[in-house]
C-alpha positions in Angstrom: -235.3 93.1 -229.3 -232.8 95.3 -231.0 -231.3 98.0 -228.9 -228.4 101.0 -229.8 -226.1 100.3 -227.5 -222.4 102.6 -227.4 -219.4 100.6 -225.7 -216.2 102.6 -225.2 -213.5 100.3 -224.6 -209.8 101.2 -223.5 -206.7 98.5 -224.5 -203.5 98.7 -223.5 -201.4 100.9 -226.1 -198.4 98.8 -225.8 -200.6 95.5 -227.2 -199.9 94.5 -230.8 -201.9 95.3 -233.3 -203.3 91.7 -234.1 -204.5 91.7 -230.6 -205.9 95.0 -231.2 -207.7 94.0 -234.5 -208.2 90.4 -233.0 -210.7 92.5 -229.9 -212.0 94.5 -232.5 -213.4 91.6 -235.0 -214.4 89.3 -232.0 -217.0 92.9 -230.8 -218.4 93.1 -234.4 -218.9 89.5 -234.5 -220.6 89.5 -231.5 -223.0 92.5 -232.9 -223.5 90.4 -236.0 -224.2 87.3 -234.6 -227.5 89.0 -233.0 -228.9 90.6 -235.9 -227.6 94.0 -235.5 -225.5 96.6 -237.3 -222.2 98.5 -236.3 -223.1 102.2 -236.9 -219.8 104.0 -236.1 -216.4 103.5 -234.9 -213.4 105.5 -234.0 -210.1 104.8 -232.1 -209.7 108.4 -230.3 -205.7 107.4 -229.7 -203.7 107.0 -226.9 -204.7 109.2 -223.6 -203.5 109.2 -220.2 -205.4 107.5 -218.1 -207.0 109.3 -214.5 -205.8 107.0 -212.0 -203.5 103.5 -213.4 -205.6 100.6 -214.6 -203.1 97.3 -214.2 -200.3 99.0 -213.7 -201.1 100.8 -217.0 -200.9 104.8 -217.2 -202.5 105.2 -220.9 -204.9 103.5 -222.7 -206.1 103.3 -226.4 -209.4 104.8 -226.4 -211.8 103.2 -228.7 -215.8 104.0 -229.5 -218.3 102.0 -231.2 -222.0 102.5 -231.8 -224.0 99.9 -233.0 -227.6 98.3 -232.8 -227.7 94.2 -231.0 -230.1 92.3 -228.8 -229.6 92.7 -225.2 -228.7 89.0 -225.1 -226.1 89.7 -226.4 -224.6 92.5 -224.1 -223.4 89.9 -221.5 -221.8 87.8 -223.7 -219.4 90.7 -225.1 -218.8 92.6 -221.9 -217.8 88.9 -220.1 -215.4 88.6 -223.5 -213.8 92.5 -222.4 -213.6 91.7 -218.5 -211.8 88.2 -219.3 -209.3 89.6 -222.3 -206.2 91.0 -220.9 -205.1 93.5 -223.1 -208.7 95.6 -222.3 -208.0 97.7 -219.3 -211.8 98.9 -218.7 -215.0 99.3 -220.8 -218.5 100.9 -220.6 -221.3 100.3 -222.6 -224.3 102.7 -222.3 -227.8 102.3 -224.0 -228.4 105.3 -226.2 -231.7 103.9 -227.4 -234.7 101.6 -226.8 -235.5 101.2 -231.0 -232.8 100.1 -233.7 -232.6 103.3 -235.3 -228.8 104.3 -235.7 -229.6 107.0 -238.4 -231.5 109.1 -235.1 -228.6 108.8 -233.1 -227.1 112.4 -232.6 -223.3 112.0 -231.1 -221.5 115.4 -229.9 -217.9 115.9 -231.9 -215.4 113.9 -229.5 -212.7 114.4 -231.5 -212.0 118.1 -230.2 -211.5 116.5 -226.3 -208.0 117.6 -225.9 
């Protein structure tokens, strides 16, 4: 059954970009391989962090929303706890239906 799922995922800001694009393809391809859809991304930039995550006082914040089996949850958040340049994720079910046109998300750009 398809779900809306939104992960938030934080990398390392000192990563290169490859890896950063590398995490980034491997999360869509997970959300594709289950029949679902990415809705919406963002990267919201790099933040200081509330307490240090290994050894790490920043992180690159970045959001996606998207619609995938619940299957497939597991696999992808075992792929973010094992890759070392992801400091710490969350994912949170918005949804119980597929619908990402319903999905109302407050402005987060205005956070500062």
């Amino acid at each position: 059954m398809l779900r809306t799922y939104e992960t938030i995922y934080v990398t390392n800001p000192e990563s290169s970009p490859e890896n950063l694009e590398a995490i980034d393809a491997k999360i869509k391809g997970f959300v594709t391989a289950s029949g679902g859809e990415v809705g919406h991304e963002e990267t919201w930039g790099v933040r200081n962090l509330t307490f240090p995550i290994k050894k790490q006082a920043k992180g690159k914040y970045n959001y996606i929303l998207y619609t995938a089996d619940t299957n497939v949850i597991k696999d992808m958040e075992f792929y973010l706890k094992i890759s070392e340049s992801v400091l710490t994720f969350l994912t949170v079910k918005v949804k119980d239906t597929a619908d990402l046109a319903s999905v109302v998300r407050p402005d987060v750009k205005n956070l500062n």
